[in-house]
C-alpha positions as CSV (number, residue, x, y, z in Angstrom):
1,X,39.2,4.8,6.8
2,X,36.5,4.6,4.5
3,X,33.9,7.0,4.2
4,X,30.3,6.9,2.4
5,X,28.6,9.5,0.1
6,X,25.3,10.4,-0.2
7,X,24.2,11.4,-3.6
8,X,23.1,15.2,-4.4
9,X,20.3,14.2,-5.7
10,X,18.8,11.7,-3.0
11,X,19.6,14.1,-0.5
12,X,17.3,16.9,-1.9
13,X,14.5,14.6,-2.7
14,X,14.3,12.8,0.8
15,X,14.9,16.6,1.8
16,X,11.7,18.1,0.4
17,X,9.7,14.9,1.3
18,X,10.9,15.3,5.0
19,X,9.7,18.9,4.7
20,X,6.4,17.9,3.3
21,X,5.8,15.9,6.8
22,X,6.8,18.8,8.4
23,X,9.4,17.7,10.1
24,X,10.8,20.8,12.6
25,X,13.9,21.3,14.6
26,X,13.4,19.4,17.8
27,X,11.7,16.6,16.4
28,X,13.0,13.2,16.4
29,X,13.4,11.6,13.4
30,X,14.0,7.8,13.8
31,X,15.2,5.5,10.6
32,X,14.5,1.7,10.9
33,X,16.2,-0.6,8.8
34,X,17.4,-4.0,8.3
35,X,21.0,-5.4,7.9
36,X,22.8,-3.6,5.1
37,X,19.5,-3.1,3.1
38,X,19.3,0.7,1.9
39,X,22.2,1.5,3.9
40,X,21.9,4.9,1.3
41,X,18.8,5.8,2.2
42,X,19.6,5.3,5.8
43,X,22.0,7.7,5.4
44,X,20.7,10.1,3.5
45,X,17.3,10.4,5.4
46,X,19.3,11.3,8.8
47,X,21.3,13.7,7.0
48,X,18.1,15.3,5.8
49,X,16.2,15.2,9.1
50,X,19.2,17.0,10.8
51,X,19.1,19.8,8.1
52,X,15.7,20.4,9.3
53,X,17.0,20.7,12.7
54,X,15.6,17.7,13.9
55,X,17.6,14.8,15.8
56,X,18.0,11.6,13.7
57,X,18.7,8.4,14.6
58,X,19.2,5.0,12.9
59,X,17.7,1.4,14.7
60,X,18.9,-0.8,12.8
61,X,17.7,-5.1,13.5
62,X,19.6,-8.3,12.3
63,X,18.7,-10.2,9.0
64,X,20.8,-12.9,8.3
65,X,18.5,-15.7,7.7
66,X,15.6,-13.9,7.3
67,X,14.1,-13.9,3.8
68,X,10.8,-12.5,3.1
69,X,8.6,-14.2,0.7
70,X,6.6,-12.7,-1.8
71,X,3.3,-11.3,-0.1
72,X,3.7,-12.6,3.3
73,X,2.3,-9.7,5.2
74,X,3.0,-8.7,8.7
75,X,6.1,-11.0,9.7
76,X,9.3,-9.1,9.8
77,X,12.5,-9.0,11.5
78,X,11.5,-6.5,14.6
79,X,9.3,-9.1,16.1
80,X,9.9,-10.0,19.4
81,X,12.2,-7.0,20.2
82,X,10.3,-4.6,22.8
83,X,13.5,-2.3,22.8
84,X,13.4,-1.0,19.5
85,X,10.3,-0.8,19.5
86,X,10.1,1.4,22.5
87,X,12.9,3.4,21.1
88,X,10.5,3.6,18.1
89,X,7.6,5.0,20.0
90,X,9.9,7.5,21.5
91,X,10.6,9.3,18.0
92,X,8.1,12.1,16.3
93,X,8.7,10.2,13.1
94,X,9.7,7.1,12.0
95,X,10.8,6.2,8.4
96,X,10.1,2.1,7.9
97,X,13.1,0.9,5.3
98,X,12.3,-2.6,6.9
99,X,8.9,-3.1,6.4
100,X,5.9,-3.1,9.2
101,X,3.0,-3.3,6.9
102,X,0.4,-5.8,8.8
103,X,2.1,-6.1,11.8
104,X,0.8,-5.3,15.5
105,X,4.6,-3.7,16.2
106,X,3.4,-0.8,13.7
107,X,0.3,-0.5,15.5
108,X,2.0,-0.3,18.3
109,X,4.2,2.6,17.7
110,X,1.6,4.3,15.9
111,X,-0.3,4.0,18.7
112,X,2.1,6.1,20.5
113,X,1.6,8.9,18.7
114,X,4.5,8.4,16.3
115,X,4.0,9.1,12.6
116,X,5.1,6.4,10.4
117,X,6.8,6.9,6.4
118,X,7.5,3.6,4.7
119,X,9.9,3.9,1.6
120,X,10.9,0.9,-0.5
121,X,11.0,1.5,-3.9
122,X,14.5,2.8,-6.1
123,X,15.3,6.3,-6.4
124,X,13.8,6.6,-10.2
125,X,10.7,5.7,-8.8
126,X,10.5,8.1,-5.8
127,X,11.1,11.1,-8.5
128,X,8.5,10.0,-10.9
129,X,5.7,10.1,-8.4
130,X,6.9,12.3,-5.7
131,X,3.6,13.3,-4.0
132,X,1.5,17.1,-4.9
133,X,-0.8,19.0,-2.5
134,X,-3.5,18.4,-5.4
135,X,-2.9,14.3,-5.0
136,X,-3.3,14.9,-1.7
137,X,-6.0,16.8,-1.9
138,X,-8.1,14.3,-4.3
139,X,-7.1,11.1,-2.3
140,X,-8.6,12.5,1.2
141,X,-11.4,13.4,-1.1
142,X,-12.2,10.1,-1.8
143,X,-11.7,8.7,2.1
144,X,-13.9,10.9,2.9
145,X,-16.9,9.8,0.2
146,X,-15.6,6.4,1.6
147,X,-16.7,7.1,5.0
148,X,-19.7,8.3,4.4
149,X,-20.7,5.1,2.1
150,X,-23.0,2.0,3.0
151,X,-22.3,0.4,-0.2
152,X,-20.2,-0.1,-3.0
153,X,-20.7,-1.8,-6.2
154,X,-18.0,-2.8,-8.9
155,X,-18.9,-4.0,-12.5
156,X,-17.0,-4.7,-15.4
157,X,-17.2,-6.3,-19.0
158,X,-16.6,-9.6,-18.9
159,X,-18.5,-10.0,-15.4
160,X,-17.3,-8.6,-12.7
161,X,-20.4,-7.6,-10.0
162,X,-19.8,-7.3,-6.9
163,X,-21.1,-5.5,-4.0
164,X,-19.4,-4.1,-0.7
165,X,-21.9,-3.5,2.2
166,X,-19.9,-0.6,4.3
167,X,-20.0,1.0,7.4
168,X,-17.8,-1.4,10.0
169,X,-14.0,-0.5,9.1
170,X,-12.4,2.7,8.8
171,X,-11.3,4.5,5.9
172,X,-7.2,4.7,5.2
173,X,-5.4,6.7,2.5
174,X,-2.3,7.1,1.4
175,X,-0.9,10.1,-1.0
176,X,2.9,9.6,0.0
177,X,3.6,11.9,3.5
178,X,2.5,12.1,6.7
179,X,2.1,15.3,9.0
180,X,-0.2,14.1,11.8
181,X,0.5,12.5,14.6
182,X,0.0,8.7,15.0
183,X,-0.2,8.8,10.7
184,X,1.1,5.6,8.3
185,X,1.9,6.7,4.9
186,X,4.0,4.8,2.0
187,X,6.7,7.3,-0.4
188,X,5.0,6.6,-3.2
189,X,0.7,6.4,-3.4
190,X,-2.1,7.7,-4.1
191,X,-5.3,5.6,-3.1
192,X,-7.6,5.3,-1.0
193,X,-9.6,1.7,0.7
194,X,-11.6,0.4,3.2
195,X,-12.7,-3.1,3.6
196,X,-16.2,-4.4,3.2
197,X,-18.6,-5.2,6.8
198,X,-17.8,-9.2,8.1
199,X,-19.6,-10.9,6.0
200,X,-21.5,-8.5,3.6
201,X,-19.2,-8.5,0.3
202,X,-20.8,-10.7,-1.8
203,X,-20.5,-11.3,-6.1
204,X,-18.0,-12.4,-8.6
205,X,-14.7,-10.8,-9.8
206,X,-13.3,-11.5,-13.4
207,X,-9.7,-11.2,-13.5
208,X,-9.1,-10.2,-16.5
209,X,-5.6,-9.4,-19.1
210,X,-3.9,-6.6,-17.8
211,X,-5.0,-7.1,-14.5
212,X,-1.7,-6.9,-11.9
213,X,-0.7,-10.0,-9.2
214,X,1.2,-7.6,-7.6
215,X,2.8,-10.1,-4.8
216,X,4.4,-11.6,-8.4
217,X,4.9,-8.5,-10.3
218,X,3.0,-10.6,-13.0
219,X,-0.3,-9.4,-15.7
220,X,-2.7,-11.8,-15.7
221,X,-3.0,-13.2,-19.1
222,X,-6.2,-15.5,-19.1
223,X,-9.4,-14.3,-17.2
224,X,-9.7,-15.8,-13.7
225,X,-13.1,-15.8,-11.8
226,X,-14.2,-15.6,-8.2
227,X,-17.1,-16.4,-6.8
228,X,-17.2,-14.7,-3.4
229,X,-19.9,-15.2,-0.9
230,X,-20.1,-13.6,2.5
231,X,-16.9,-11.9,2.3
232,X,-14.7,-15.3,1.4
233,X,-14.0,-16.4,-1.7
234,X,-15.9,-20.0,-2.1
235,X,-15.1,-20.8,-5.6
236,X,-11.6,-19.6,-8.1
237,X,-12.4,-21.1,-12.1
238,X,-10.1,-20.3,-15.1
239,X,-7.8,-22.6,-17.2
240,X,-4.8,-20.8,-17.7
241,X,-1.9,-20.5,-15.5
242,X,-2.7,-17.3,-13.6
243,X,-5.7,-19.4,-11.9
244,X,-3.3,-22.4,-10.9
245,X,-0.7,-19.9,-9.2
246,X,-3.3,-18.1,-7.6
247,X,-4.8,-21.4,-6.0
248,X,-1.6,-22.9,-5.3
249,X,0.1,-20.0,-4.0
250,X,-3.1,-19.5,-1.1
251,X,-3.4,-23.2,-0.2
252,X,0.5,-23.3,0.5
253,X,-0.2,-20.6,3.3
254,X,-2.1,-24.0,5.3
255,X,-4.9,-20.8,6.3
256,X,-7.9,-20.7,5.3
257,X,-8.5,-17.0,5.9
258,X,-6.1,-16.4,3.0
259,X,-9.6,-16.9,1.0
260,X,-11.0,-13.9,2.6
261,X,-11.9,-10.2,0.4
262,X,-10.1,-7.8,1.9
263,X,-9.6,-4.1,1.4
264,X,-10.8,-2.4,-1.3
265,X,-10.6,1.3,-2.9
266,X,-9.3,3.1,-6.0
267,X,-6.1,4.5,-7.2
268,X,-5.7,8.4,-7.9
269,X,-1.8,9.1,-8.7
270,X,-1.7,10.1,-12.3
271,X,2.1,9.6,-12.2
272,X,1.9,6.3,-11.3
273,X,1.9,4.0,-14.5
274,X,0.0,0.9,-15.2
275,X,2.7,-0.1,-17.8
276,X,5.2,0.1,-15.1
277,X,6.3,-3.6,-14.6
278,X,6.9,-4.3,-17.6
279,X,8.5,-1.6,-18.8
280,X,11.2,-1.7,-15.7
281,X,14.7,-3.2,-16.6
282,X,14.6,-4.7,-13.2
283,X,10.8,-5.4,-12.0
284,X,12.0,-8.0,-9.0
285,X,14.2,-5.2,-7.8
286,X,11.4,-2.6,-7.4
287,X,8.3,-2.2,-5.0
288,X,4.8,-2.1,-6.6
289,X,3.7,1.4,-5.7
290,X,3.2,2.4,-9.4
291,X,0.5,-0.8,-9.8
292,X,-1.3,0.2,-6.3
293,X,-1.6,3.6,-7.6
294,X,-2.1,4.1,-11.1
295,X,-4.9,6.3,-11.8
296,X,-8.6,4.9,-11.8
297,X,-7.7,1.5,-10.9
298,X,-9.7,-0.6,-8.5
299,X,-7.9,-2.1,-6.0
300,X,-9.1,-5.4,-5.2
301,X,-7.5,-7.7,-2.1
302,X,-7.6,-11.1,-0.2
303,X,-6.4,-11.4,3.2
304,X,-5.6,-9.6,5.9
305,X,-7.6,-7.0,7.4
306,X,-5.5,-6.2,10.3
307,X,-4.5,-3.1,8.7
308,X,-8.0,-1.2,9.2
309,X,-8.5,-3.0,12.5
310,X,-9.8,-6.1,11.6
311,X,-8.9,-9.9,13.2
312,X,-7.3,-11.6,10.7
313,X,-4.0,-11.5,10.6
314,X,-3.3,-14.0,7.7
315,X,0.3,-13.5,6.0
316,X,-1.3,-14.4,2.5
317,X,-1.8,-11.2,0.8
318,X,-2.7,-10.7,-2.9
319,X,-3.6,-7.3,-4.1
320,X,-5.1,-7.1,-7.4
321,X,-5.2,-3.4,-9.3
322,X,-8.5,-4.2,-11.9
323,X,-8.7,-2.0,-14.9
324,X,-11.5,-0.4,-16.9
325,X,-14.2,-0.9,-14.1
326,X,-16.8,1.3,-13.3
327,X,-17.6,2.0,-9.7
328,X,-20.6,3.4,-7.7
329,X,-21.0,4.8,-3.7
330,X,-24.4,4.0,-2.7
331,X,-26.0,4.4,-6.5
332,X,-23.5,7.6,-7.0
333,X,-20.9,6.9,-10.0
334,X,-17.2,7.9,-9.0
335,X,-15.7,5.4,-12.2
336,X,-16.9,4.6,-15.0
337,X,-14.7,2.2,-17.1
338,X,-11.6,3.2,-15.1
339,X,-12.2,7.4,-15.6
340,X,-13.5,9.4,-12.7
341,X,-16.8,10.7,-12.7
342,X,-16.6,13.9,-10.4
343,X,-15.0,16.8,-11.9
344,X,-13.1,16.9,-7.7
345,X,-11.5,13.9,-8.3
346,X,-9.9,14.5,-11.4
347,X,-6.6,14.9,-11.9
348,X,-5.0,18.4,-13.4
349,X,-5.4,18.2,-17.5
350,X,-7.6,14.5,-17.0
């Protein structure tokens, strides 16, 4: 009989990151997964959870045939099966290997009070930007100057201008645990977004070099502008390639609400690196936590807004880390040029 081995090392990390959502004996500790994917982590997150004296549990749902394009949102292989899900909303904590992002099943079982970890990128990537109290810290900073925003405004050389009337959605961050009840986190982040009042983002976005497609893993190498009127996105100009795969790749989604703005914040991990992509031996194999989060960026999306409680639910996702803008919260500066303002925000040494 064969028997598997979980690595030292991957033990004690998903260890302390367990402890840092305070997970306590008689907790439940749920791990959902799909197929044979991150059968390790499985593992190794149960055997953690019951060091902690909690009870751990794997549901694991069938793949075969199931493949997941690159930036389809919200479809996933627990669809349609009420079981596991209830089994789900029976647990303290669930850690998401399968990926619920978008979906109404993670509403659901947040709903129920349970608090939610995804984790998808490799092991060298949970180490480099294992989450601080100070990111923490810094990131609920910033939801909470987002909350009490009416509007944002975004420029950039090159001409970006646009502006984000607040005020309808909620404000979400994510610094890489959870400890609260009914919480979604992702293992590794550090930013934090809202999404712009139904109809009141209006202005134009420059893509510009150095700018991430994250659903591609991809710099953009030629600037790309949109022109984005009551919170769509009515006109997409540019001559090089980046502005033919972003138009193609939207159009083949048949949904029109693929044009909308979506979600929109700022990045605060110093750990995370910009670089990243293509400096990785193996960028297809790995997440894209390090682009969402690299410090000062500005997150810029299209899509869904289901996430903060909004009704569309479109699988066509693109988000778009900007660099080197500057950024202001009803005519106070938190960026300018991609460095934070406020001495608060800063990170340690920045």
């Amino acid at each position: 009989m064969s028997r598997s081995v979980i690595d030292a090392e991957m033990l004690d990390l998903f260890r302390a990151e367990l402890a840092l959502c305070k997970v306590k004996p008689g907790e439940i500790v749920a791990v959902l997964s799909g197929g044979t994917d991150r059968a390790d982590y499985a593992q190794a997150f149960m055997v953690a959870a019951q060091s902690l004296g909690a009870t751990a549990l794997q549901v694991n749902v069938p793949t075969y045939g199931l493949a997941k394009a690159a930036g389809v949102q919200g479809r996933h292989p627990l669809v349609g099966n009420q079981p596991a899900i209830d089994l789900l909303k029976r647990a303290d904590m669930v850690i998401d290997l399968l990926g619920l992002l978008f979906s109404k099943e993670q509403l659901e079982i947040q709903a129920a009070g349970t608090r939610i970890l995804r984790v998808m990128e490799p092991l060298h990537v949970l180490k480099q930007m294992f989450p601080t109290a100070d990111l923490a810290r810094r990131t609920e900073l910033s939801r909470t100057m987002l909350q009490s925003a009416r509007e944002m405004h975004i420029t950039r050389a090159g001409g970006t201008d646009i502006r984000y009337r607040l005020s309808q959605y909620p404000v979400l961050s994510e610094y890489g645990y959870t400890d609260e009840p009914g919480r979604w986190d992702h293992w590794p982040s550090g930013f934090a977004f809202t999404q712009g009042s139904d109809g009141e983002i209006d202005g134009t976005v420059v893509l510009m070099p150095g700018d991430i497609l994250t659903a591609f893993k991809r710099y953009i190498q030629a600037p790309v502008t949109l022109r984005i009127e009551a919170g769509m996105i009515v006109a997409l100009e540019g001559e090089g390639m980046d502005a033919v795969l972003i138009r193609e790749y939207i159009d083949s989604f048949g949904d029109p609400r693929g044009w909308a703005v979506s979600h929109i914040g700022w990045g605060s991990n110093e750990k995370a690196a910009w670089h990243h992509i293509a400096a990785s031996r193996d960028p297809l194999g790995e997440h894209v936590m390090n682009a969402l989060s690299f410090y000062g960026n500005v997150l810029f999306s299209t899509g869904p807004n289901s996430e903060l409680g909004g009704s569309n639910d479109t699988p066509c996702h693109l988000d778009i880390p900007l660099r080197g803008c500057s950024l202001w919260l009803d005519g106070r500066q938190v960026l300018d040029r991609g460095e934070f303002t406020l001495p608060e925000l800063r990170a340690p040494g920045r």
